[in-house]
C-alpha positions as CSV (number, residue, x, y, z in Angstrom):
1,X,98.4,105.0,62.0
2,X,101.2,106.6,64.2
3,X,99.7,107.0,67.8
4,X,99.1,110.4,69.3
5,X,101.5,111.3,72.4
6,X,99.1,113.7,73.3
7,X,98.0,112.2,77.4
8,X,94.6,113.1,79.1
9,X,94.3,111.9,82.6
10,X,90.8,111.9,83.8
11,X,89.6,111.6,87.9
12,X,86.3,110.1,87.5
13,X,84.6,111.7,90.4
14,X,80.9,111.9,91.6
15,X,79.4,108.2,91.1
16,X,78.2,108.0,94.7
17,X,76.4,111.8,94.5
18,X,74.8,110.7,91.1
19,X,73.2,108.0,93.2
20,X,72.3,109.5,95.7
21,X,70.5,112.3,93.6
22,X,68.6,110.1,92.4
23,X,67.8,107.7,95.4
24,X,69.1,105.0,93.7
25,X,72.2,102.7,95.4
26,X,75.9,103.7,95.6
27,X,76.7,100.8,93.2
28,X,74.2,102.0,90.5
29,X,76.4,105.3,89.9
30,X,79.4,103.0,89.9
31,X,77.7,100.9,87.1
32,X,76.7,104.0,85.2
33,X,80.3,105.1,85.9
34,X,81.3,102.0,84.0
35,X,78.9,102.7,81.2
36,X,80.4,106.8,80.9
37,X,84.0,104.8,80.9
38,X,83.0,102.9,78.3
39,X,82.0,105.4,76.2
40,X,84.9,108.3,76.9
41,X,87.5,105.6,76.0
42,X,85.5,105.1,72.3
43,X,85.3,109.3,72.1
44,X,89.1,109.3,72.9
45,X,90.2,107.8,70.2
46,X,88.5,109.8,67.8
47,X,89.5,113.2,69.3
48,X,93.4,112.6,69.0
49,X,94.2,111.1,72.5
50,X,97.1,108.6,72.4
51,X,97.1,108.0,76.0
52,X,93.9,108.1,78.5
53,X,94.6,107.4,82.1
54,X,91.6,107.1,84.8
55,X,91.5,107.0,88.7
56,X,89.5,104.3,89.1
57,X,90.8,103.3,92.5
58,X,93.2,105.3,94.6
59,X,94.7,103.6,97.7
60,X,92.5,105.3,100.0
61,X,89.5,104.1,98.8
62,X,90.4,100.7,100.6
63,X,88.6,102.8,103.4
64,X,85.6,102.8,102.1
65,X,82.9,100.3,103.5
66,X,83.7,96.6,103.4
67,X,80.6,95.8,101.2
68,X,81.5,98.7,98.4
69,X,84.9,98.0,98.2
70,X,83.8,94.7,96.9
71,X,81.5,95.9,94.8
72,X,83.9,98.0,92.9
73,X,86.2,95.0,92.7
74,X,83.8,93.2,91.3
75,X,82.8,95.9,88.9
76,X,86.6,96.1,88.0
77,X,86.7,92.4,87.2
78,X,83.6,92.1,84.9
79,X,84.3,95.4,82.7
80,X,87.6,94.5,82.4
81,X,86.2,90.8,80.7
82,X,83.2,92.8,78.9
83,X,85.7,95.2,77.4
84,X,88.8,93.3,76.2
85,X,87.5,92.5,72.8
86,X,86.3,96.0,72.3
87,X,89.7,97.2,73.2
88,X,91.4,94.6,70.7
89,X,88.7,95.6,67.9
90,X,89.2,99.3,68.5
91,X,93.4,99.1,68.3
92,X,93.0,100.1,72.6
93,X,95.9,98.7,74.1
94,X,94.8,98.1,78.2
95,X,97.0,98.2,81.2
96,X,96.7,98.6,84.8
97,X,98.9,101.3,87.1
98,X,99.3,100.9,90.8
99,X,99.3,97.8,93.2
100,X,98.7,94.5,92.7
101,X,99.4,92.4,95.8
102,X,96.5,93.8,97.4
103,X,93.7,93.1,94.3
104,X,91.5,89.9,94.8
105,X,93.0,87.0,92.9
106,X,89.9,87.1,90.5
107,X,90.3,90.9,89.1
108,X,93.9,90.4,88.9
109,X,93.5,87.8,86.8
110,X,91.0,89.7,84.9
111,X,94.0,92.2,84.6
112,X,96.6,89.9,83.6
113,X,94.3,88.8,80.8
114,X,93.3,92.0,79.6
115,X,96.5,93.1,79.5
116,X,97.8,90.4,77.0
117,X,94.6,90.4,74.9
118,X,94.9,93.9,74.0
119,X,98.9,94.3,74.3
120,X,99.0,94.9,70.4
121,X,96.6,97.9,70.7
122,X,98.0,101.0,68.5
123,X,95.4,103.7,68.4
124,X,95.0,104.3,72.2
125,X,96.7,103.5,75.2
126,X,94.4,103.4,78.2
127,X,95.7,103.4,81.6
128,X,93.2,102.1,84.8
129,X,94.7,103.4,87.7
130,X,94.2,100.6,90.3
131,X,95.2,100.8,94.4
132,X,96.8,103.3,92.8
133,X,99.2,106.3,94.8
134,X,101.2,108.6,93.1
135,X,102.7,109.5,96.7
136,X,103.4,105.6,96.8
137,X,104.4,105.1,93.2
138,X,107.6,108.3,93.8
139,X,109.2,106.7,96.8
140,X,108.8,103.4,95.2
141,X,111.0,105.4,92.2
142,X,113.3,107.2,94.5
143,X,114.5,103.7,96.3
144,X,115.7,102.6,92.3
145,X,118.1,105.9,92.0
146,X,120.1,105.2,95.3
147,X,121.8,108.8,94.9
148,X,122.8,109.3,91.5
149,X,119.8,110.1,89.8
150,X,118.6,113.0,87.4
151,X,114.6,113.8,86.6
152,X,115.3,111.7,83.3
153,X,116.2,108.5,84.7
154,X,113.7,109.5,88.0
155,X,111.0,109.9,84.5
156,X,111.9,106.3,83.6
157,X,111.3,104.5,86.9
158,X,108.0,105.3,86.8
159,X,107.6,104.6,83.3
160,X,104.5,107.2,83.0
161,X,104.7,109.8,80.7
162,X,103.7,113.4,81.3
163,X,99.9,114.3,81.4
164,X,99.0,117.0,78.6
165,X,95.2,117.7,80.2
166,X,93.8,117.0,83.7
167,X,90.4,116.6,83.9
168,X,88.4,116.0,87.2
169,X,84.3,115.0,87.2
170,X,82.4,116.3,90.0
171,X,83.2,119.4,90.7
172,X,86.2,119.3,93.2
173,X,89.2,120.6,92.8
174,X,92.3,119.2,93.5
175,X,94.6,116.2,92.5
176,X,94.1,113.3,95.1
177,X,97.0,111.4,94.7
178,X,96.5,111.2,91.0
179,X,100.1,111.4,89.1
180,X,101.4,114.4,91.2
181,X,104.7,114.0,88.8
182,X,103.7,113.1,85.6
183,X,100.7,116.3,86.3
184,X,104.2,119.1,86.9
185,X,102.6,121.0,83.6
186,X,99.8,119.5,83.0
187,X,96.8,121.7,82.5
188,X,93.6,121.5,85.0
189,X,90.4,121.5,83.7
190,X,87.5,121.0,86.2
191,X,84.3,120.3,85.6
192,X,81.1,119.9,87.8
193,X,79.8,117.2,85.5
194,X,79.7,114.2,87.7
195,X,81.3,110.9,86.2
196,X,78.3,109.3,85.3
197,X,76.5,112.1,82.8
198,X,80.6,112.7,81.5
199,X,80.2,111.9,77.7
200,X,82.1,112.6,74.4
201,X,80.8,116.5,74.1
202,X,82.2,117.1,77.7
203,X,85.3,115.6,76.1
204,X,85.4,117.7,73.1
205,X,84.9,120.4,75.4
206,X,87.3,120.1,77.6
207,X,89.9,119.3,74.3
208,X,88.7,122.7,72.8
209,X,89.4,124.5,76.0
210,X,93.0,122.7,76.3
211,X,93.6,123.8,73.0
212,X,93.9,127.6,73.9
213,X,95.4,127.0,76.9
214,X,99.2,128.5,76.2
215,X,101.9,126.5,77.4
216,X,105.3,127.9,78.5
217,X,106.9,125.2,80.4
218,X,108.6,128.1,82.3
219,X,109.8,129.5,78.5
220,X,108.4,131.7,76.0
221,X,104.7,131.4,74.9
222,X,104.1,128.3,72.3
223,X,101.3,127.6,69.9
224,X,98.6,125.3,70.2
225,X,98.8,122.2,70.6
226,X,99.1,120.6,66.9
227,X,98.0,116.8,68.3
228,X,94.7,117.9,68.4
229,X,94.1,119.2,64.8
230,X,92.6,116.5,63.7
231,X,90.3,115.6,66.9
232,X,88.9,119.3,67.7
């Protein structure tokens, strides 16, 4: 099966308030995060996704306290070993965006591994952003071009392709750091959902709305979007 180029980039947002509501520690909502995860990247596949990229970390969150940060990380390193046969089972090819040199040594290992378990992966490539800045990630671009460059070969240092649908958890509304270029014409769909409670019909939801949306690039008006056909 040819895979979709259709792109859906997801900020996972509202872990810590899905605690909190429910007086229960920060890291439970991350470990129901994990479970949501776990479930959109099985729904994405069958809704005609090709690529699924999720803010998992941004470079910011190295603010956060000492004790959660490590808590994520470790989180990070067991889902990633949980999940890599499910990825090679399902055709999910896995990869990582965003700094490395900052990761501890055991979830970049878990990375490394993942990555070449599930490098074969066909029906879905998903994308965990990691210490990940989109700010960070265009200067580190704009230092390859010296002065010669053209948005095609700017495209190609980042090696990310354009994002067909935002989606953001949670209820905010805005892009924190989250693919800035590859989001140019993407469309925005915002949802007060938090992460945790996100499921496949939240998905399909979201897909159904996309698919009405009308996208000009700056031109005349198109149809919809034929990649989803078969997945809405």
């Amino acid at each position: 099966m040819t895979q979709s180029t259709l792109h859906v980039a997801i900020i996972m947002d509202g872990n810590g308030r899905w605690a909190d509501r429910r007086g229960l520690p920060r890291f439970a909502g991350h470990r129901s995060g994990e479970r949501a995860l776990r479930g959109v990247t099985k729904a994405a596949s069958r809704q005609g996704i090709g690529t699924l990229t999720v803010y998992a970390f941004s470079a910011d969150n190295w603010k956060r306290p000492p004790a959660e940060v490590r808590a994520l990380m470790f989180l990070l390193e067991t889902h990633l070993a949980k999940e890599m046969d499910m990825c090679r089972e399902n055709g999910v090819r896995l990869s990582v965006i965003g700094r490395r040199d900052r990761i501890p040594e055991g979830a970049r290992l878990a990375i490394e591994e993942a990555e070449r378990i599930t490098r074969g992966g066909s029906q879905l490539h998903l994308r965990l952003a990691v210490d990940y800045s989109s700010r960070d990630a265009l200067v580190e671009a704009s230092k390859c071009l010296a002065n010669d460059g053209d948005r095609s070969r700017f495209a190609a240092e980042l090696d990310s392709p354009d994002v067909d649908l935002l989606i953001r958890t949670g209820g905010e509304k805005r892009l924190s750091d989250f693919l800035l270029w590859e989001c140019a014409y993407a469309e925005l769909y915002f949802t007060p959902v938090l992460w945790p409670d996100f499921n496949e019909d939240d998905l399909t939801e979201a897909l159904a709305d996309y698919s009405k949306r009308q996208r000009r690039f700056g031109g005349l008006i198109e149809k919809a979007d034929p990649r989803l056909a078969a997945g809405v």
